[in-house]
N, C-alpha and C positions, 0 to 999 in steps of 0.2 A: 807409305810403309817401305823400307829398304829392302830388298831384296837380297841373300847372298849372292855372290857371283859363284861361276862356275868352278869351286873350289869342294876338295875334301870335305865332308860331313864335319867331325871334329873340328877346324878349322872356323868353319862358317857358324857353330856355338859358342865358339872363343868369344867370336866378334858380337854376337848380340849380348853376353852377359854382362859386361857392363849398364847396357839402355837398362836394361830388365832390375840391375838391383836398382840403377838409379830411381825405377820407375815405384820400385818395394817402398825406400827409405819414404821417395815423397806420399804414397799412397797412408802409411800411418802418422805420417807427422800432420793429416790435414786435423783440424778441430773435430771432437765429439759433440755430437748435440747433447743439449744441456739433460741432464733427467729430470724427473719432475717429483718434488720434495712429496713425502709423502702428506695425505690432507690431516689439515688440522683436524681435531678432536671435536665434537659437538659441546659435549661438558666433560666434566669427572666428579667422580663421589670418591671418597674415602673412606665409606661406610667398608666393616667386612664380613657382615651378616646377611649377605646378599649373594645372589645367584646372578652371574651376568652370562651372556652368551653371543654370537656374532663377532664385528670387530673391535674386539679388546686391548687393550694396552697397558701394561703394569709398567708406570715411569714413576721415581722419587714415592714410592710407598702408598701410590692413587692409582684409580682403576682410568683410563680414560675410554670413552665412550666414543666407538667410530662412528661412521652413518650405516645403519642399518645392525646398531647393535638391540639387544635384550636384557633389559634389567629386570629381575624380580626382589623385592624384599621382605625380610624376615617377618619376627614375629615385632619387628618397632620400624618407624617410619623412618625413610633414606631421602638422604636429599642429595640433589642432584646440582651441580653448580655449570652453568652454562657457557661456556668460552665469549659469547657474543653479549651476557651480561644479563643478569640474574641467576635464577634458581627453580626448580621443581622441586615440590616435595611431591615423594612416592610413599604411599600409604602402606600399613602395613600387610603383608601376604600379598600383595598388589605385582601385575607383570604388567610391561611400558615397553612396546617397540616404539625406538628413538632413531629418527632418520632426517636426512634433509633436501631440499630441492638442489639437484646436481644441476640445474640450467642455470644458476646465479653463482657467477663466479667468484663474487665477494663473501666469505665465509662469516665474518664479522656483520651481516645484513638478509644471511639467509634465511627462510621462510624453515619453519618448525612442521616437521607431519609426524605423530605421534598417533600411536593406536592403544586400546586400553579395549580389553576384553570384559575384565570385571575386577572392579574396586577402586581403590579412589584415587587423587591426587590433589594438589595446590599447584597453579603458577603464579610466580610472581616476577616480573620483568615487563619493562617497557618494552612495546611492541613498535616494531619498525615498519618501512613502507611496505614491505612482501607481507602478507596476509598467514596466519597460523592454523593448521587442520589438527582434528581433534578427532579419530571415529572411534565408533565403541558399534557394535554387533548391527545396533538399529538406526544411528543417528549417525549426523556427519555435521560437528561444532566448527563453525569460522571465528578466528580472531582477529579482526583488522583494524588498523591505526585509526588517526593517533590514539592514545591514551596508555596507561597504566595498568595492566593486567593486577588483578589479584581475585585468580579466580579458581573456583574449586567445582571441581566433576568427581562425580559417584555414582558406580553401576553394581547393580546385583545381579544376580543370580536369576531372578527372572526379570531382569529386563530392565528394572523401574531407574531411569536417568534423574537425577537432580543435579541441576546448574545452578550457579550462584555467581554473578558477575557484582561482585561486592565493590565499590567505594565510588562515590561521586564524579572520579578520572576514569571512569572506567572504558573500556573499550568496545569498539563494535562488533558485537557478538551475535551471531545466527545461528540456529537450531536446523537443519533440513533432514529429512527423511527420504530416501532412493526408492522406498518400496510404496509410500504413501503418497508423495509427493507434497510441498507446501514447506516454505518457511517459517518459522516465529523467530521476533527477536527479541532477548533476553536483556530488557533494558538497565542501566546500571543500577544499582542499589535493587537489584529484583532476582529474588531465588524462587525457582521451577521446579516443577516434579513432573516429570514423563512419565506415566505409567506402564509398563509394559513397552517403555521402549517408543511409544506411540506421539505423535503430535495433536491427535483427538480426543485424548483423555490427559489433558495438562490441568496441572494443580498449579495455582499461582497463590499458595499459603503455607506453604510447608516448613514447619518448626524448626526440624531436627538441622546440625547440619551437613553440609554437602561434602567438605572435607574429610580430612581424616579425624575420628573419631576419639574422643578423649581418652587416656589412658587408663586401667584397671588399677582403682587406688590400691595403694602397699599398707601392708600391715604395720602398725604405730604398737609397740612398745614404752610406757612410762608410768615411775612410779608403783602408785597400788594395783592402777591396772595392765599390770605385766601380761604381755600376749595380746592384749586385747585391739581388736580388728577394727578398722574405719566400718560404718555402718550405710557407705556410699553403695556398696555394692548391694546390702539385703535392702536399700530404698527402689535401686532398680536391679530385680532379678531378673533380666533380660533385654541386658543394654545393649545399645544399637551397634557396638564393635561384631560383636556375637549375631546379633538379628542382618548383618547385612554381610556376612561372611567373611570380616574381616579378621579375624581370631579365631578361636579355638573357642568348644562351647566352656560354661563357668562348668568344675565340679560341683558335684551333689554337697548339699552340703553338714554338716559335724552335728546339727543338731536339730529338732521336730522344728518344722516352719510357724507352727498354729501354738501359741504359749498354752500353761498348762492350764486346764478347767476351762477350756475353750472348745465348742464343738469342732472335732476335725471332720466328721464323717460321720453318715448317717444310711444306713441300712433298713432297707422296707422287707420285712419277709410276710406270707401269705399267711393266715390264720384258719386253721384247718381241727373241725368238729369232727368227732365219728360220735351219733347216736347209740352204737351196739356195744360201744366198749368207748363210755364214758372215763375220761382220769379221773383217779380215788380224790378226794375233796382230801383237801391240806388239813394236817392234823392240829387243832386249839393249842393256842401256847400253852406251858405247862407254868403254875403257880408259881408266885415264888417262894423256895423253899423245897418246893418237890423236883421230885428227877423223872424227866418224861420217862417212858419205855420205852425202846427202838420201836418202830412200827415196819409192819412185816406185812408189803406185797401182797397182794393175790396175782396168781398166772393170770397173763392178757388172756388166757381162753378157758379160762375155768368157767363152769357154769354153777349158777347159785341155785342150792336144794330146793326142791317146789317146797312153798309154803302152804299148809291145810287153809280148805274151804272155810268158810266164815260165814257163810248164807243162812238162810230160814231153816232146809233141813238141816243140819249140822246145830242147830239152835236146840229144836226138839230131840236130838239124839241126845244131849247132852241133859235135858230136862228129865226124860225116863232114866237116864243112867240114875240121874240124882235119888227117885223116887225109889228105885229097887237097891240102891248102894245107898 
């Protein structure tokens, strides 16, 4: 370092302001480290009947979906389209935290962790070497390669999980439970039912299915029968959109459920005698021809005139009357 010499103050400033801008200019011309682009998107939907929340991004009239965002959808199902290649369908009234493994740098091969509280979904994408996590309240679903995902999860309201690893490619798919402990695996072409969330009360027959729910037919118009309604809905009054929470319940509905001159209801009432105050006996129909009377009541508490004895003396009394009258 230079020292001034034993010179004026002022002087001795002169002399280092040059080093000093020189030192300025080179100090900003060195290179900025690069930034770092911001991350790509997991997927985007387009749907706009949806609630999103977390990292969002409204680009070219699509929502796109960071890591660690929150989808919920409406009253009809959202699909979700995935940057790395396929699609989720998100069920309807259904909520999806959508996130990914930040320790794989390749976005295009990253591993799926996806949480679902209650209600249903579909995936469908081939699945890559990183393995897929699936939790819902009680279970913790694995999806690992190779194969073909086309698989549907549905959770209610109390609990009961049905999986469904549908098509002969299908992938390697595990069930585990944290609180129970124990795997099952949900072999391909094979749809489950958890009960209660549980790995000890599995149903390996279950009908209905595991996705989203078929839609509420629409009312048909034609013709003579104007207005008149599919009759999808009165075969099942109480379809499983409705039964697993995904919908709103059906309205009551315009007309008596039970057709006419059919029993709807049946009422047991007790049958009750009073000895002391018998009911008056119902009055003989009246001829034809004739016009009854009205018939005229006696008070509930009236008491009826004593009637004369009829006995042996009453017999003799009436015998001397005769003889003397």
């Amino acid at each position: 370092m230079e020292v001034c010499p034993a010179q004026p103050i002022p002087r001795c400033f002169a002399m280092l302001r040059v080093p000093l801008a020189a030192f300025s200019i080179a100090a900003f011309s060195l290179p900025l480290p690069a930034q770092e682009s911001p991350a790509a998107p997991i997927g985007h939907t387009s749907a706009t009947e949806v609630q999103v929340s977390g990292a969002v991004d409204v680009h070219g009239g699509q929502m796109q979906l960071g890591n660690g965002s929150t989808i919920t959808a409406a009253d009809h199902p959202v699909k979700i389209d995935l940057s790395r290649g396929g699609d989720l369908l998100l069920c309807s009234t259904t909520s999806l935290h959508l996130s990914r493994d930040r320790s794989i740098p390749d976005p295009a091969n990253t591993a799926l962790m996806m949480a679902l509280d209650r209600g249903a979904l579909e995936a469908h994408y081939t699945v890559g070497k990183y393995s897929d996590v699936l939790l819902t309240p009680d279970l913790r679903i694995l999806v690992s390669g190779p194969g073909n995902a086309d698989l549907s999860v549905r959770v209610n309201p109390q609990g009961d999980t049905c999986v469904d690893n549908h098509g002969a490619d299908a992938p390697y798919v595990t069930v585990a439970s944290d609180l129970e402990g124990g795997v099952y695996r949900v072999l391909p072409d094979q749809r489950v039912m958890f009960e209660h969330g549980s790995l000890r009360e599995m149903v390996d027959r279950e009908t209905e299915p595991c996705g989203c729910p078929p839609e509420a037919p629409v009312a048909v118009a034609s013709g003579a029968q104007t207005g008149a309604v599919s009759s999808a809905a009165s075969d099942n009054p109480f379809p499983l959109k409705e039964s697993e929470g995904l919908g709103p319940p059906p309205s009551p509905p315009l007309q008596p459920v039970v057709p006419p001159g059919q029993v709807h209801a049946e009422v047991t009432v007790p049958l009750v005698y009073n000895g002391e105050n018998p009911a008056p006996p119902s009055a003989a129909p009246a001829a034809a021809g004739t016009v009854a009377a009205p018939a005229t009541a006696a008070p509930a508490n009236e008491v009826p005139p004593p009637q004369p004895p009829h006995g042996f003396f009453h017999r003799i009394g009436h015998f001397f009357s005769a003889i003397f009258h």
